[in-house]
Structure formats: structure tokens, C-alpha cells
C-alpha positions as CSV (number, residue, x, y, z in Angstrom):
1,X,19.6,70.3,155.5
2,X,18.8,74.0,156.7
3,X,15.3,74.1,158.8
4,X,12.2,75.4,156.5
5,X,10.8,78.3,158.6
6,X,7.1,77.6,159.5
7,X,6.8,81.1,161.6
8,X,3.8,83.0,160.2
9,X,3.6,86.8,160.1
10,X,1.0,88.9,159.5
11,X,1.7,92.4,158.5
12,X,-0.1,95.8,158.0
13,X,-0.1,99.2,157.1
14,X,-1.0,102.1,159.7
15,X,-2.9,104.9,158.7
16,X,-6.3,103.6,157.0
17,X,-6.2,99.8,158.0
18,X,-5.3,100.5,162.1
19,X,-6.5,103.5,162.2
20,X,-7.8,107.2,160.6
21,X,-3.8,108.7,160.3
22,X,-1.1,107.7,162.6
23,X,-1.6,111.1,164.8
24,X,-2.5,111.2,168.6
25,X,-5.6,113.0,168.6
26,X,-5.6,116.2,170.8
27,X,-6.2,114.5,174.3
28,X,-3.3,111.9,173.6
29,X,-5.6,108.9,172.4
30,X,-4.9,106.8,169.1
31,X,-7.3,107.3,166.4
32,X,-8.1,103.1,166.2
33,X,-11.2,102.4,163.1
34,X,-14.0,100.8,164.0
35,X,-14.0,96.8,165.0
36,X,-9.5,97.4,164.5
37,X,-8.7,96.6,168.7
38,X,-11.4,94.1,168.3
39,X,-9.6,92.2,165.1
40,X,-6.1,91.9,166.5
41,X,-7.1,90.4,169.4
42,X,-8.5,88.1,167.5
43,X,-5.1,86.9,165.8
44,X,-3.9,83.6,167.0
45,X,-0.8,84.7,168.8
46,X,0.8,81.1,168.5
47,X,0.3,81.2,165.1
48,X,1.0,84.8,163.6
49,X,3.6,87.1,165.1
50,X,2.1,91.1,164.3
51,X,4.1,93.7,162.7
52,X,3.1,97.2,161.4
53,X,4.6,97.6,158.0
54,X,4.2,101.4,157.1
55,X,5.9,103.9,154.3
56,X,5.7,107.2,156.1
57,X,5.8,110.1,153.4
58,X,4.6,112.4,155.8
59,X,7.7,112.2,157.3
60,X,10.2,112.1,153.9
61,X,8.3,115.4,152.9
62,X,8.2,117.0,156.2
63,X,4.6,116.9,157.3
64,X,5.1,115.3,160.1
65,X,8.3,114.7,162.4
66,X,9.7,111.9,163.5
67,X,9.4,112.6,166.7
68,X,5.6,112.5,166.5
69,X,5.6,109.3,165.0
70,X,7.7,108.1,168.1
71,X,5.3,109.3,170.7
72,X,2.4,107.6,168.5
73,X,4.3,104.8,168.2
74,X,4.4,104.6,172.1
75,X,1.1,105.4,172.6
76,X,-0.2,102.7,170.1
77,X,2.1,100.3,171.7
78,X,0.6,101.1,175.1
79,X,-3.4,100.2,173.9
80,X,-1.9,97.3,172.3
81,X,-0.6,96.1,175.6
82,X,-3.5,97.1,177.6
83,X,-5.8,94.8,175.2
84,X,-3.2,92.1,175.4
85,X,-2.0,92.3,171.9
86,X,1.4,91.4,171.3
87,X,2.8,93.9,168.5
88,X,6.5,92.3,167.3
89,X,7.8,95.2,165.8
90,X,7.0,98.5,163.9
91,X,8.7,98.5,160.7
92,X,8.8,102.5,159.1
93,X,10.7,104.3,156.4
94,X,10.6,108.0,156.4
95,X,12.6,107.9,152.7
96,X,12.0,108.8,149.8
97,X,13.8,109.8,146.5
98,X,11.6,113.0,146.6
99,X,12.0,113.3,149.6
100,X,13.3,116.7,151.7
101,X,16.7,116.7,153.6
102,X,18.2,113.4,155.0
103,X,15.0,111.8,154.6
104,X,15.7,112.5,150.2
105,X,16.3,108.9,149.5
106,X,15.8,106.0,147.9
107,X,15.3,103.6,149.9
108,X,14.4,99.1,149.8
109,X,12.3,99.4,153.0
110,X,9.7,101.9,151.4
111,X,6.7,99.7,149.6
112,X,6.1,98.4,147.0
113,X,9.6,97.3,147.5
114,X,9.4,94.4,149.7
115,X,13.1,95.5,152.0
116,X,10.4,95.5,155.2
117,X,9.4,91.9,154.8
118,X,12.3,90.9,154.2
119,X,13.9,92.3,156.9
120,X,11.4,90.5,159.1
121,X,12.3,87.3,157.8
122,X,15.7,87.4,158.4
123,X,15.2,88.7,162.2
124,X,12.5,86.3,163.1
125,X,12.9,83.2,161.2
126,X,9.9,84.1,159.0
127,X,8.3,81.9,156.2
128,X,6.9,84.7,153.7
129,X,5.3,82.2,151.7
130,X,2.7,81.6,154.8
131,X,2.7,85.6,156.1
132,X,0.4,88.0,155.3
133,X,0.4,91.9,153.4
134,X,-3.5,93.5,155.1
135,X,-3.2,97.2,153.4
136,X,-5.2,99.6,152.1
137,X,-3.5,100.8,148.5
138,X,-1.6,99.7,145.7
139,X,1.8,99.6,146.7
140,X,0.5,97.8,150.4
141,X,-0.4,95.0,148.3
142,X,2.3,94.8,145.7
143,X,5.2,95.1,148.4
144,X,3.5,92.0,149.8
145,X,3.3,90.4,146.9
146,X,6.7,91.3,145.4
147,X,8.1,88.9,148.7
148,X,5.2,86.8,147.8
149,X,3.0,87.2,151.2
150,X,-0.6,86.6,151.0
151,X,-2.4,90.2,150.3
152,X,-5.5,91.6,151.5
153,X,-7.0,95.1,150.5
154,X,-9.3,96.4,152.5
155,X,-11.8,99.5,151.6
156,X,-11.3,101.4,154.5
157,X,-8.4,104.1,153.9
158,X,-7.9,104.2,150.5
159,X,-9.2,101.2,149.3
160,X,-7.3,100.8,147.0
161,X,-7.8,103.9,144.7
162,X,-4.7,105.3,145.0
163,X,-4.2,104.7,141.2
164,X,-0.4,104.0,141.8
165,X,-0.3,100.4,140.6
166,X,-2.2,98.0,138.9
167,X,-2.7,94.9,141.4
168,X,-4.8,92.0,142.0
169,X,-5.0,91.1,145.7
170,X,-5.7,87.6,147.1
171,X,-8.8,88.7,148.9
172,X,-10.2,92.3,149.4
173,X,-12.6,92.9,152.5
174,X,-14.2,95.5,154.2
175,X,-12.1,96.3,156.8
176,X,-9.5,95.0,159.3
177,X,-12.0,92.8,161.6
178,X,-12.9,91.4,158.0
179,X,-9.5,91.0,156.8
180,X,-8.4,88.7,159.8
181,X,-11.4,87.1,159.3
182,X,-10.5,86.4,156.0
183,X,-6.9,85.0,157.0
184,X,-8.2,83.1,160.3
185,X,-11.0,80.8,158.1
186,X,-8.2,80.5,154.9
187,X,-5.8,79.0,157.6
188,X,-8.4,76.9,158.6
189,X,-9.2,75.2,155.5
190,X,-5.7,74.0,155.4
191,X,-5.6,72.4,158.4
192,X,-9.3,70.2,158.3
């Protein structure tokens, strides 16, 4: 009888949730929103592995290279380190059908499909069904809950008025530090 997975991942979108836009400001620092640093370190690391689930548009329509998203990437996972936070792995897709050059198309990693979860669950032994979608617009929440993850929308960013898709979250909070919140006392009730 195959193992059930009981690893737990929590999952969420860059620009808007993390922080302003996922650019370096001008003297090299990473534009974190309020209370952000504050609420991943307050993810149980033995319970939740962290991964950054992002569509990158900017990048599919040439706004902003790849290369820059690297040396964010970098610099985010340097802070990260620095405040002991354990980031598992940035999930991105530059594609989309619309797309310009190479980056023109279609693609199951780009939310709301749900390719980015479920690539997650086959490379660490996830269970989906216990994991978490924290995002700031429509298609954040309906990717997460298209591979059935629990789904938070929070009102910084967005907030959910992108207009793209009609979607009924789980839970919608203020922000990130409220949004872990959220998941840390929900986890909670299921174990008293």
C-alpha cells in the first residue's frame, strides 16, 4: 500500500503578498511589505516547507528580463537566509500564449493552472490536500484551488480585484502576517 504524503506546503505569490514588485530597489535591497520577514519566520519549519509560486508576465511580455528576476531571486534568497527562513524553492513561469518571443507560450506552470503545485508534489512528497495557495488575485487562488490547496487572499497587492476570475477563497486576510496567522491557528484546531 503506497505511503499517504503528510508533507505540508505552503505556497505564495511574489509581488503583492512578499513584497511591492519583485525588483531590487536602486541600492540592491528587496522591496519586503510591511510585517512579510516578520510572518515567515513565523511558519513552523517542521511543519510547512515554503515555496514562492509566481506567474511572471513581466517577463513573457518583456518588461522585465530574466536576468533581473535571477539577481532578485538571489537577493531575496539572501534576507531569507539572514532571518533564518528556509525558502524550498522558487517556482516561476515567464510564458504565456501572448506572450513575446520564446517566452509566446502556453504553458501548465502559469496560474490558474495548477502545473506549479503539482510539480511540487511530485519533487517533495507533498500532500496538496494539507498545503496552502496565500495570493493576492484571482488566478493565485484558483490555481490553488484547481490542485485543491487551502487558499488565502489577502488585500495587499491586488486584493483580489483583478476581475480575471470569479473565486471564493477559504479565508481572505489583511496581509501576509495575517494570512499565516490564519493557517498557524486552522492547523491548530485540528490537532486539540
Amino acid at each position: 500500500m503506497a505511503k499517504i504524503p503528510d508533507k505540508q506546503g505552503l505556497f505564495f505569490e511574489l509581488d503583492g503578498v512578499l513584497v511591492e514588485q519583485a525588483r531590487l530597489c536602486p541600492e540592491g535591497s528587496v522591496p519586503f511589505l510591511d510585517r512579510a520577514i516578520e510572518a515567515l519566520g513565523r511558519v513552523d519549519p517542521n511543519q510547512f516547507k515554503i515555496f514562492v509560486a509566481t506567474s511572471r508576465h513581466d517577463i513573457a511580455f518583456g518588461k522585465y528580463r530574466e536576468r533581473e528576476f535571477t539577481k532578485f531571486c538571489e537577493a531575496l534568497l539572501q534576507r531569507m537566509h539572514e532571518a533564518q527562513i528556509k525558502i524550498t524553492k522558487i517556482y516561476s513561469c515567464p510564458y504565456h500564449p501572448k506572450g513575446k518571443g520564446r517566452f509566446k507560450k502556453e504553458s501548465v506552470f502559469r496560474k490558474p493552472g495548477p502545473g506549479i503545485f503539482k510539480m511540487a508534489q511530485q519533487e517533495f512528497d507533498l500532500n496538496l490536500q494539507r498545503s496552502w495557495m496565500i495570493g493576492h488575485t484571482t488566478a493565485d487562488v484558483l490555481a490553488g484551488q484547481r490542485a485543491e490547496l487551502g487558499t488565502i487572499l489577502v488585500k495587499t497587492g491586488q486584493g483580489g480585484d483583478d476581475g480575471q476570475f470569479q473565486v471564493d477563497p477559504h479565508f481572505v486576510e489583511d496581509d501576509l502576517f495575517d494570512a499565516i496567522a490564519r493557517v498557524n491557528q486552522f492547523e491548530y484546531s485540528l490537532r486539540v
